[in-house]
Biopython code that builds the backbone (N, CA, C, O; Angstrom):
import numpy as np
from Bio.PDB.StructureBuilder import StructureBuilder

atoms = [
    (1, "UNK", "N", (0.820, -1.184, 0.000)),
    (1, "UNK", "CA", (0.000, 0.000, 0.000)),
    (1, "UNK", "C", (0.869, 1.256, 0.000)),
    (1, "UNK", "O", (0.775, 2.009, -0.969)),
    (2, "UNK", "N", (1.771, 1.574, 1.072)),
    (2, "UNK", "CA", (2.982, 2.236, 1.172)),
    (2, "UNK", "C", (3.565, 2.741, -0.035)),
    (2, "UNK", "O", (4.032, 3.879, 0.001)),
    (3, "UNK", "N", (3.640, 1.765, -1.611)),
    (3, "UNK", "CA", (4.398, 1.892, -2.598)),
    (3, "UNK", "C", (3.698, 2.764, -3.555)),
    (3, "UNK", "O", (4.159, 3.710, -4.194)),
    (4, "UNK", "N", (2.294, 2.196, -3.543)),
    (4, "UNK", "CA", (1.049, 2.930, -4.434)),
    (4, "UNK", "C", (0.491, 4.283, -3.871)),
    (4, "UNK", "O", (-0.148, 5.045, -4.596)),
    (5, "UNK", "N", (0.752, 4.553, -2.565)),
    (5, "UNK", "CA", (0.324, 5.999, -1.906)),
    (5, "UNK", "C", (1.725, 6.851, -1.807)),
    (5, "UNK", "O", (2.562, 6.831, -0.904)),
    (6, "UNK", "N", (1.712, 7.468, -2.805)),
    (6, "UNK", "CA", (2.657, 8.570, -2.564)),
    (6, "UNK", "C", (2.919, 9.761, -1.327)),
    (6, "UNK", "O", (2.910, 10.487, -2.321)),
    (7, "UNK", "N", (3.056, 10.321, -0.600)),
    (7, "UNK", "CA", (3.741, 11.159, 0.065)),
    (7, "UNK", "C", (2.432, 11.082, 1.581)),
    (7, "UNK", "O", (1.813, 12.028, 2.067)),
    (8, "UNK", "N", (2.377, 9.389, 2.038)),
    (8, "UNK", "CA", (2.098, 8.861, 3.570)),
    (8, "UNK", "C", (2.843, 8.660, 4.271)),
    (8, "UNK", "O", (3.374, 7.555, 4.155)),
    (9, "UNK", "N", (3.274, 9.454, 5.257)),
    (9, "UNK", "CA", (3.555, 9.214, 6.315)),
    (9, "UNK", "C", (3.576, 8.036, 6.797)),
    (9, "UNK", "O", (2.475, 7.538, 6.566)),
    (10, "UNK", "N", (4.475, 7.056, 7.544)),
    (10, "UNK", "CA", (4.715, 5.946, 8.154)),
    (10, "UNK", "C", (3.758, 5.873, 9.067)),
    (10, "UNK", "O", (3.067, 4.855, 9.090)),
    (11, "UNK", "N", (3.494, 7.035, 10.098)),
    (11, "UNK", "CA", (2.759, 7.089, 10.925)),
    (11, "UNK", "C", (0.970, 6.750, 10.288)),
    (11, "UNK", "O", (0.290, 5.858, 10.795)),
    (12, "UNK", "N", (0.589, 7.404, 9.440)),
    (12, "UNK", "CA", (-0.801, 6.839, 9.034)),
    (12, "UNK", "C", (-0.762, 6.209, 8.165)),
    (12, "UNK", "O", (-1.809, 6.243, 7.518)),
    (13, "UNK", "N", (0.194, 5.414, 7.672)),
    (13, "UNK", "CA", (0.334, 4.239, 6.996)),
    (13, "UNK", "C", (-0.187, 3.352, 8.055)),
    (13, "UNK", "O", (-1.283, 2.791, 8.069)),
    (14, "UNK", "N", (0.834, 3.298, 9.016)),
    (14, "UNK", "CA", (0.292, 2.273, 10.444)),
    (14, "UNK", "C", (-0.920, 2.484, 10.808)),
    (14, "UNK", "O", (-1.508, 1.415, 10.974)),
    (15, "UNK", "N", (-1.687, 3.576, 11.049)),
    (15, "UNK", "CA", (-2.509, 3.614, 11.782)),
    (15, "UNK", "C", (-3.915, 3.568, 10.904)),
    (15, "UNK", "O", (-5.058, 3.596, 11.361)),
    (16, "UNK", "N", (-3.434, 3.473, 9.242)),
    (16, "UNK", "CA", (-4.753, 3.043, 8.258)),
    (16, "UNK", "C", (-4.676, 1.627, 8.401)),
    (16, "UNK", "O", (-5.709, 0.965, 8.503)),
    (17, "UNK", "N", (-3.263, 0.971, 8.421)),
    (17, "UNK", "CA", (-3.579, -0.383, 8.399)),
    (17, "UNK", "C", (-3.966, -0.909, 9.738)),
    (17, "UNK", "O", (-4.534, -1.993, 9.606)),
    (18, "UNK", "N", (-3.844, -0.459, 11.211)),
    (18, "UNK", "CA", (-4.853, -1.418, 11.958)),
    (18, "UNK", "C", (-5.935, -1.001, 11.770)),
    (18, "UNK", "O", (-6.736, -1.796, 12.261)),
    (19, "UNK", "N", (-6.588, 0.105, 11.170)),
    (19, "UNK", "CA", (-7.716, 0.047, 11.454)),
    (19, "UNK", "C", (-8.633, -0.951, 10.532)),
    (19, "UNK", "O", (-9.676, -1.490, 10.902)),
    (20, "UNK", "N", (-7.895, -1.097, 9.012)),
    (20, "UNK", "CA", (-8.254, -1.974, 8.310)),
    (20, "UNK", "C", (-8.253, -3.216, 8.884)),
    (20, "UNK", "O", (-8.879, -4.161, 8.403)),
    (21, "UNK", "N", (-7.463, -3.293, 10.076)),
    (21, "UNK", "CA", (-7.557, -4.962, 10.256)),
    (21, "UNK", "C", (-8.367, -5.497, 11.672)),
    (21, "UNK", "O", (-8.502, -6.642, 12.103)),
    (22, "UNK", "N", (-8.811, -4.282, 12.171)),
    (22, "UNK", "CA", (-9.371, -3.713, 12.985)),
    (22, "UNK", "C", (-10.710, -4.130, 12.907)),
    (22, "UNK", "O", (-11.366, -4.699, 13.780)),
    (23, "UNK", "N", (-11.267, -3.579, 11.064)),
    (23, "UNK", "CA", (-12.038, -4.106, 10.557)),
    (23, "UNK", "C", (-12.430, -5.088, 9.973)),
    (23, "UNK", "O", (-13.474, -5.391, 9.395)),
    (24, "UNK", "N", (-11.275, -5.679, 10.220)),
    (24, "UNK", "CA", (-11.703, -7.153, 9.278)),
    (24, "UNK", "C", (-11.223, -7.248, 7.976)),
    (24, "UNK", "O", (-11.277, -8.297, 7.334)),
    (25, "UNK", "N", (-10.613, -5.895, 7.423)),
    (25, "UNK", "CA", (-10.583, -5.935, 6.100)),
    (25, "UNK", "C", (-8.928, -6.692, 5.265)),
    (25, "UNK", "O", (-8.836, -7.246, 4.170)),
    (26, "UNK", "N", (-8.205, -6.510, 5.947)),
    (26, "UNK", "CA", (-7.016, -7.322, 5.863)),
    (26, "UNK", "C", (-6.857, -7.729, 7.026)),
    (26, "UNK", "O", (-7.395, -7.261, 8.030)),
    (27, "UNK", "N", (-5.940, -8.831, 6.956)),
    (27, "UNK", "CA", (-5.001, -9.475, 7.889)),
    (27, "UNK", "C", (-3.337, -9.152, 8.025)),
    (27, "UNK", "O", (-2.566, -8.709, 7.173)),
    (28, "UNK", "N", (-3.074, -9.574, 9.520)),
    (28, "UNK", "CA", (-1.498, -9.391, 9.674)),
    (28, "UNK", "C", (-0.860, -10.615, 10.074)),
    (28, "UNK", "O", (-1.361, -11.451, 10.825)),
    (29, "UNK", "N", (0.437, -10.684, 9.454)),
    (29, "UNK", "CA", (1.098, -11.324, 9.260)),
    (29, "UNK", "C", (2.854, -11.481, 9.942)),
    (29, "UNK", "O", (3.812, -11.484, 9.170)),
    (30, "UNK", "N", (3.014, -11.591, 11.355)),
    (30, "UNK", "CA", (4.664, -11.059, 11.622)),
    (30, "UNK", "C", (5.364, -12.153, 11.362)),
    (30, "UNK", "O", (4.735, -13.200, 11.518)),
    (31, "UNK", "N", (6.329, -12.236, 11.058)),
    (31, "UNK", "CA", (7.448, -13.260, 10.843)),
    (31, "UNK", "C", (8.097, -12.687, 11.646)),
    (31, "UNK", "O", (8.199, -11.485, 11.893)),
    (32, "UNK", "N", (8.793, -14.005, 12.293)),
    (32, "UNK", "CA", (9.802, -13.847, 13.359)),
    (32, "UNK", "C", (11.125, -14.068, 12.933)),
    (32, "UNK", "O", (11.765, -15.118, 12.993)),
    (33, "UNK", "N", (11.555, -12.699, 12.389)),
    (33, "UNK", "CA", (13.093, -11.960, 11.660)),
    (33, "UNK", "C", (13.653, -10.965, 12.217)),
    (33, "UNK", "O", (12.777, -10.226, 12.667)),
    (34, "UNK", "N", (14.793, -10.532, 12.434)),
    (34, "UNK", "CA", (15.339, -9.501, 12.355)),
    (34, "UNK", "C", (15.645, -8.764, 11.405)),
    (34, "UNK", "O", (16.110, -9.322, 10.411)),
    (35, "UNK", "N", (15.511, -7.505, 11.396)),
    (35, "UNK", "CA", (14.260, -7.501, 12.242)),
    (35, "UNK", "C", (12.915, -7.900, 11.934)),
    (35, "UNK", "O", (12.874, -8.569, 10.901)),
    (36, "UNK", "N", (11.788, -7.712, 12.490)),
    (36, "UNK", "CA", (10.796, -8.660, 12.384)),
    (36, "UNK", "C", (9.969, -8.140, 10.993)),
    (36, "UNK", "O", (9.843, -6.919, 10.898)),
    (37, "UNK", "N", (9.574, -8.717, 10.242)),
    (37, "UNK", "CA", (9.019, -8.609, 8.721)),
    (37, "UNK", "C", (7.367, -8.776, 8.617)),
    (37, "UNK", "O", (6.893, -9.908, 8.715)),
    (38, "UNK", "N", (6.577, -7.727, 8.433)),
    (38, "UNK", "CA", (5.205, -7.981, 8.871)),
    (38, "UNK", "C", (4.603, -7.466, 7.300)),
    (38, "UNK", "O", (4.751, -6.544, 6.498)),
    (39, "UNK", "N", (3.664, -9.012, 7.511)),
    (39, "UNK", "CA", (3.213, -9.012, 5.649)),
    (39, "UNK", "C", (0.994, -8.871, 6.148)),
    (39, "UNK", "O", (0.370, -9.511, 6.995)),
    (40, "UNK", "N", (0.640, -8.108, 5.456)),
    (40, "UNK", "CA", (-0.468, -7.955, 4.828)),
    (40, "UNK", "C", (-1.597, -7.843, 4.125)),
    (40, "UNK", "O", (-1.711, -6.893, 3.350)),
    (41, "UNK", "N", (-2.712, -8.861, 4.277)),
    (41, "UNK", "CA", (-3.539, -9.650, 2.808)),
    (41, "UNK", "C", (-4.613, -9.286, 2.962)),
    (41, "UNK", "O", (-5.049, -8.939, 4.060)),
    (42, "UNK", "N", (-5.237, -9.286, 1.954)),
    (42, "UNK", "CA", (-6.971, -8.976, 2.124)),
    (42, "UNK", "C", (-7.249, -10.384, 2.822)),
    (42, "UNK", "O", (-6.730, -11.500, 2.779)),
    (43, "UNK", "N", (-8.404, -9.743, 3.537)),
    (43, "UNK", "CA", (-9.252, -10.988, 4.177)),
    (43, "UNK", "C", (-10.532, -11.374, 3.231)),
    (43, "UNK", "O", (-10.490, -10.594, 2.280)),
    (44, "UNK", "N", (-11.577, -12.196, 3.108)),
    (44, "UNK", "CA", (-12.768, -12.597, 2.064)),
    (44, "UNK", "C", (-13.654, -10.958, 2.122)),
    (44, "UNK", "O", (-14.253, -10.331, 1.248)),
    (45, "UNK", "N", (-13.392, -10.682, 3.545)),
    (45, "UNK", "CA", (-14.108, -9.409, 3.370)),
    (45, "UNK", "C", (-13.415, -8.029, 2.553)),
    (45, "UNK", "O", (-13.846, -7.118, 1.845)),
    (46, "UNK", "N", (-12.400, -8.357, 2.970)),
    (46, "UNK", "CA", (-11.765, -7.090, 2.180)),
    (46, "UNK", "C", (-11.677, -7.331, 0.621)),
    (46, "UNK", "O", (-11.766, -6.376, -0.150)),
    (47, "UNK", "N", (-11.505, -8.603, 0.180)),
    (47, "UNK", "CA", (-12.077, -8.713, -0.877)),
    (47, "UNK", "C", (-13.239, -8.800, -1.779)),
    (47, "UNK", "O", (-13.406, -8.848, -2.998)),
    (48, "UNK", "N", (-13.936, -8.804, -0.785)),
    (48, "UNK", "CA", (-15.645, -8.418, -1.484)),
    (48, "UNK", "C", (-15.917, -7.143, -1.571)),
    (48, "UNK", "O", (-17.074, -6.879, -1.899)),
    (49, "UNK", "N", (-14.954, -5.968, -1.308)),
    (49, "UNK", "CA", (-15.336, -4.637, -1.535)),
    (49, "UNK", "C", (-14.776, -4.519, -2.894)),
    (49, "UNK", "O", (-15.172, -3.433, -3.319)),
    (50, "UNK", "N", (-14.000, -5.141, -3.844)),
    (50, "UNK", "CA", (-13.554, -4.729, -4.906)),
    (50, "UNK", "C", (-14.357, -5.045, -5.936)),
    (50, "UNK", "O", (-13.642, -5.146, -6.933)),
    (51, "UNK", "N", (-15.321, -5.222, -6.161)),
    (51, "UNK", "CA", (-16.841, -4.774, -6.718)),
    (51, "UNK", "C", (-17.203, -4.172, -7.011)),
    (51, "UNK", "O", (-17.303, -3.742, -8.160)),
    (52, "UNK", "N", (-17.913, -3.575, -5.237)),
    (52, "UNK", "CA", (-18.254, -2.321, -5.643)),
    (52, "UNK", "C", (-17.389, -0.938, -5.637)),
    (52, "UNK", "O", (-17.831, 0.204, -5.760)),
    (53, "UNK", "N", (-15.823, -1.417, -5.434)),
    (53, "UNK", "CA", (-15.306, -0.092, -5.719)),
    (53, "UNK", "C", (-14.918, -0.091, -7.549)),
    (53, "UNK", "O", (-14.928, 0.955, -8.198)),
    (54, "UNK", "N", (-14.722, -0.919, -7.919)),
    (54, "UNK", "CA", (-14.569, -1.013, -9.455)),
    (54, "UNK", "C", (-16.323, 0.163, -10.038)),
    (54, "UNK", "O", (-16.448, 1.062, -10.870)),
    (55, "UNK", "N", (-16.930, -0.243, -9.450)),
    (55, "UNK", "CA", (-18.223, 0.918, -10.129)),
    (55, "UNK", "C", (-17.635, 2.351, -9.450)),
    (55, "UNK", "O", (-17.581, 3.267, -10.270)),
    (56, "UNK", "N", (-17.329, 2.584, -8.519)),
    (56, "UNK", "CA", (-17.138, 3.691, -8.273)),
    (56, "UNK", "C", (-15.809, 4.206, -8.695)),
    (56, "UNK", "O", (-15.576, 5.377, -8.397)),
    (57, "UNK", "N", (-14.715, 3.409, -9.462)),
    (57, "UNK", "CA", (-13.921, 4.090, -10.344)),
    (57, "UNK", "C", (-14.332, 4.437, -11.405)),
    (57, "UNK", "O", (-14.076, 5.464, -12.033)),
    (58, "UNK", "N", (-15.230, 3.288, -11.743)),
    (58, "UNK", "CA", (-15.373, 3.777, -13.311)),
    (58, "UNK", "C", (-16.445, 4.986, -13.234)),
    (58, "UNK", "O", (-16.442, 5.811, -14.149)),
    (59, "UNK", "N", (-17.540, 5.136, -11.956)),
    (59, "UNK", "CA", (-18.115, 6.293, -12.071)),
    (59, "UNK", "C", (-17.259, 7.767, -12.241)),
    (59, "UNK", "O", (-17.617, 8.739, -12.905)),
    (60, "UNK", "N", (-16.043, 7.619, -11.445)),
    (60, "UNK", "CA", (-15.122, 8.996, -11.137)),
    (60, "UNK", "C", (-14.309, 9.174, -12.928)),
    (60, "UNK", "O", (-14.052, 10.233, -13.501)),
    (61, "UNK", "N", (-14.091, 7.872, -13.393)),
    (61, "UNK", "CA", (-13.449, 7.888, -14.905)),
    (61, "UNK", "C", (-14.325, 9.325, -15.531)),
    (61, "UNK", "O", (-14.045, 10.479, -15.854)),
    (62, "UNK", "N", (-15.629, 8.372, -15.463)),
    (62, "UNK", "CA", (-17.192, 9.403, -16.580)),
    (62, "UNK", "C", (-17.321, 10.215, -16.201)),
    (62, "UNK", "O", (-17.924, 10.941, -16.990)),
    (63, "UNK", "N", (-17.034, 10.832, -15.019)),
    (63, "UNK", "CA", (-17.661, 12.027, -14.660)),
    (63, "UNK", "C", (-16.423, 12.884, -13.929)),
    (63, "UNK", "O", (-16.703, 13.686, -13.038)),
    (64, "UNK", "N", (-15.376, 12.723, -14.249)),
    (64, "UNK", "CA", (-14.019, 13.670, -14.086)),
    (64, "UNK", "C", (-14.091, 14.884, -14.493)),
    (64, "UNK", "O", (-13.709, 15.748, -13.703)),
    (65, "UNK", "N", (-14.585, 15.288, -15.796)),
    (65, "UNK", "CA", (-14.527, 16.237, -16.437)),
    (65, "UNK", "C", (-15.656, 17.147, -15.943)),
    (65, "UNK", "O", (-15.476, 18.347, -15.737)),
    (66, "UNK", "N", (-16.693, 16.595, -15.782)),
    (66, "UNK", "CA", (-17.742, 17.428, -15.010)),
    (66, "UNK", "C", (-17.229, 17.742, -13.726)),
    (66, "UNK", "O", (-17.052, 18.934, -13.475)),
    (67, "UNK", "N", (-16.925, 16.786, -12.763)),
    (67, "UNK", "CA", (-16.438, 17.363, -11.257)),
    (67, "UNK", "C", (-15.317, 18.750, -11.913)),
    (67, "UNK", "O", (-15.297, 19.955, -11.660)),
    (68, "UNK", "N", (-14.818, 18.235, -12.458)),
    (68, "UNK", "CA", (-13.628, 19.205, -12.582)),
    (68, "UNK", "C", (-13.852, 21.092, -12.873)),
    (68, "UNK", "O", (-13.423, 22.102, -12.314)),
    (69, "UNK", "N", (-14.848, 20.786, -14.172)),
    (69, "UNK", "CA", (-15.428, 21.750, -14.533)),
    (69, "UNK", "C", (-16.778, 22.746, -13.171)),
    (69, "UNK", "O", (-17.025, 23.947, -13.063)),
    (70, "UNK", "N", (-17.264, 21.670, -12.483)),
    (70, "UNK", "CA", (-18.132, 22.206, -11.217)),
    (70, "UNK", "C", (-17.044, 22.957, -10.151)),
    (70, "UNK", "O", (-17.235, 23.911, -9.397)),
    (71, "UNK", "N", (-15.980, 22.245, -10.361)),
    (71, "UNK", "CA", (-14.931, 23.158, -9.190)),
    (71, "UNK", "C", (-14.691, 24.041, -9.549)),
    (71, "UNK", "O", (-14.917, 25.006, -8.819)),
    (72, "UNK", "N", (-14.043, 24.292, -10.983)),
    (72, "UNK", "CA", (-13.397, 25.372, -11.411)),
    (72, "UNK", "C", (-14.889, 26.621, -11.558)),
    (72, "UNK", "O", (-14.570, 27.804, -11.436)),
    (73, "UNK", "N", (-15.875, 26.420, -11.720)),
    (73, "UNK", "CA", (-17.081, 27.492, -11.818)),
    (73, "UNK", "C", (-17.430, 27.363, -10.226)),
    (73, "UNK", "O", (-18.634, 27.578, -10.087)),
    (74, "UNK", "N", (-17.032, 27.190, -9.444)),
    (74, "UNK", "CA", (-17.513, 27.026, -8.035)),
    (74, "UNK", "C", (-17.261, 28.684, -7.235)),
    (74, "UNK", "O", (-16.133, 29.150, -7.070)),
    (75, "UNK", "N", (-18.096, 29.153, -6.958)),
    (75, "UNK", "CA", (-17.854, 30.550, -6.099)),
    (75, "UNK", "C", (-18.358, 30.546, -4.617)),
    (75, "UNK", "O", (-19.527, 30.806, -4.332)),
    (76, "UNK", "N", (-17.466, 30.253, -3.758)),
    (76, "UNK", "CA", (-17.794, 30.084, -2.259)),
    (76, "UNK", "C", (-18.506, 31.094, -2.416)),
    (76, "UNK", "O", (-18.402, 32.043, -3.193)),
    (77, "UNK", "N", (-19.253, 30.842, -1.624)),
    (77, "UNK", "CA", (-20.420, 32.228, -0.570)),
    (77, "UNK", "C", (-19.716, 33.049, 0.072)),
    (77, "UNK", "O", (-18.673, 32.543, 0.486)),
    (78, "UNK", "N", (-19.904, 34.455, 0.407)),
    (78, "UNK", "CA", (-19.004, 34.971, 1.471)),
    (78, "UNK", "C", (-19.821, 34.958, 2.732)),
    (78, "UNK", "O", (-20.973, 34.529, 2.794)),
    (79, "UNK", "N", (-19.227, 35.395, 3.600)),
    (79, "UNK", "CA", (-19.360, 34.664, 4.878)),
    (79, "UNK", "C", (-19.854, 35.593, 5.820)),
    (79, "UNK", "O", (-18.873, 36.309, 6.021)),
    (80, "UNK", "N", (-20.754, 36.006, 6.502)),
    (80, "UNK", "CA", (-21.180, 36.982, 6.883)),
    (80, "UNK", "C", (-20.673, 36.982, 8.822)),
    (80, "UNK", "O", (-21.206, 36.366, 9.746)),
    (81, "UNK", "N", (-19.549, 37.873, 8.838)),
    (81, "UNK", "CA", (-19.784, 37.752, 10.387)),
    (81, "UNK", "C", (-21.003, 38.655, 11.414)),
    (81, "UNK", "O", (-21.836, 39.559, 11.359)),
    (82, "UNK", "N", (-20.435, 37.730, 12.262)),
    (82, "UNK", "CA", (-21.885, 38.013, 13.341)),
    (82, "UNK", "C", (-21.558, 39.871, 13.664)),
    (82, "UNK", "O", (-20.555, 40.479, 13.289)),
    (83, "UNK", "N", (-22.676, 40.423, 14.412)),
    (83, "UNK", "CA", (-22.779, 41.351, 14.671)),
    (83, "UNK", "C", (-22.408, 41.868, 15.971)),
    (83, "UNK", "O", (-22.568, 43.061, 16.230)),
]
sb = StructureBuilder()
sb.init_structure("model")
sb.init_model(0)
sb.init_chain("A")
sb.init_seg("    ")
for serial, (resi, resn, name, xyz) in enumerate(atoms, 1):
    if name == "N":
        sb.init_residue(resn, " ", resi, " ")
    sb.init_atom(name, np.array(xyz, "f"), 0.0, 1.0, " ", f" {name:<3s}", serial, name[0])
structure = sb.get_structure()
């Protein structure tokens, strides 16, 4: 995961992966090495989300150009302070 996420921190690298495993969604793995070597797999559950995230890439594919275009015409509100 580490290799495919560019500029994460070690620190919430660790702390995305227990929670993933936390959840059930992968498993951990330590081997007893020096130093110690800890490997990481989807579990059946974590593999049943790649489904439905495959629709929700291909939704973000089709509709890139629109998000993109809604940001760039986007005009925050201004902000009225209190009195």
């Amino acid at each position: 995961m580490r290799r495919e996420i560019e500029d994460i921190s070690p620190r919430m690298h660790a702390q995305t992966l227990r929670h993933l495993e936390k959840d059930g969604v992968v498993s951990r793995h330590v081997y007893p090495t020096v130093p110690p070597r800890v490997e990481y797999s989807m579990t059946p559950l974590g593999r049943s989300f790649f489904s439905p995230l495959q629709h929700l890439i291909k939704w973000a594919d089709e509709h890139h150009d629109q998000v993109r275009q809604a940001r760039d015409a986007y005009v925050a509100p201004e902000s009225h302070e209190a009195l």
